[in-house]
N, C-alpha and C positions, 0 to 999 in steps of 0.2 A: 874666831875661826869659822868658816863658812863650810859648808856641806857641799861636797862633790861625790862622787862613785869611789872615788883611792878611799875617800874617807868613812866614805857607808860599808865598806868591802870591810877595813879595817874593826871599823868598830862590830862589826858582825861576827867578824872571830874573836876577837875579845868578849866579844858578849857569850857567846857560844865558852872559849875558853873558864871564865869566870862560872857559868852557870852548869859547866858538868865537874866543877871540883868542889863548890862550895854552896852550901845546902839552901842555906840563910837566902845566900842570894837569887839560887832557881825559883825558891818560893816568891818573891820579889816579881823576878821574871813572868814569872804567869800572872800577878794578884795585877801587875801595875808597871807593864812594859816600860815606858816614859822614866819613871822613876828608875828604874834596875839600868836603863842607857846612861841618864846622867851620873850614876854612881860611876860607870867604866869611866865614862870619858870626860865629866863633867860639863856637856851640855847640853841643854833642851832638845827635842825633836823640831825639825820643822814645825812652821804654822801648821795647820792643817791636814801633817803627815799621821796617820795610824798605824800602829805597829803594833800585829797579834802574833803570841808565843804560846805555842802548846806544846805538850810534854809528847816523848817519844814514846806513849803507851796507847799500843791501839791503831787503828786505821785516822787520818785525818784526811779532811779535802779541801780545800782551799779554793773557792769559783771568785773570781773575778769579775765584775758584768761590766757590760760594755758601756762607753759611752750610752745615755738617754739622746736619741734618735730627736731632731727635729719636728716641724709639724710638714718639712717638706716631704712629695712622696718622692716614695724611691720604688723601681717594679721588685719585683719579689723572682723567684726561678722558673718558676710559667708562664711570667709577663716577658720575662726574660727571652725566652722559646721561640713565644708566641714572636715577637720582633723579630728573631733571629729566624725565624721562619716564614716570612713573607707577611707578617701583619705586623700593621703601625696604630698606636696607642693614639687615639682620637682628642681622647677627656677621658678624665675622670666626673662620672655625676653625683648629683647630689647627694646620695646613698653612699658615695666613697666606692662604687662599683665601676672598672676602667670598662670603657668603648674602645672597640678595634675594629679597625678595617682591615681587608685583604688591600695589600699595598700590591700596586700596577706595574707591570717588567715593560 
C-alpha cells in the first residue's frame, strides 16, 4: 500500500484514536513515533519522512524552516523600495554590498 493524504489523514486518527485509550501505546507514541505507526497500520514511514509526537501537557511550538536559500541573491524589503522607487540595482560588489542608481524617467 502506498501513502497518499486519504491515508495519512486516516492513519492520524487512528493513531490519535489508539494513543488517548491505551497507555502502553501513548508511551510508544512519544519514545518512538515510527514504531507506534507501524503497530496501527502495519507500515513503515516514508523514506525520509519524521514524525514528532508530544503529549498534551503544557504549551508546544512546532517552527517549521523554510527551504535553505540558494547562493543566488534575491533583494530583501529595502532593495525592494528602493527599485520600486525610482532606483535600479547596478551590481552587487565584492563585499556582497548592492550598487544603485537613480533610474532616468
Amino acid at each position: 500500500m502506498e501513502w497518499n493524504n486519504e491515508k495519512l489523514n486516516q492513519t492520524i486518527k487512528q493513531f490519535q484514536d489508539k494513543a488517548s485509550t491505551d497507555t502502553e501505546f501513548r508511551k510508544l507514541a512519544l519514545e518512538n513515533p515510527p514504531s507506534a505507526v507501524k503497530q496501527v497500520i502495519g507500515l513503515d514511514l516514508p523514506e525520509g519522512f519524521k514524525l514528532q509526537v508530544v503529549d498534551n501537557a503544557g504549551a508546544h511550538l512546532t517552527v517549521v524552516l523554510p527551504d535553505l536559500k540558494g547562493n543566488e541573491y534575491e533583494l530583501d524589503e529595502i532593495e525592494l523600495q528602493n527599485v520600486a522607487g525610482g532606483y535600479m540595482l547596478l551590481y552587487v560588489d565584492d563585499d556582497g554590498i548592492p550598487v544603485y542608481s537613480k533610474a532616468k524617467k
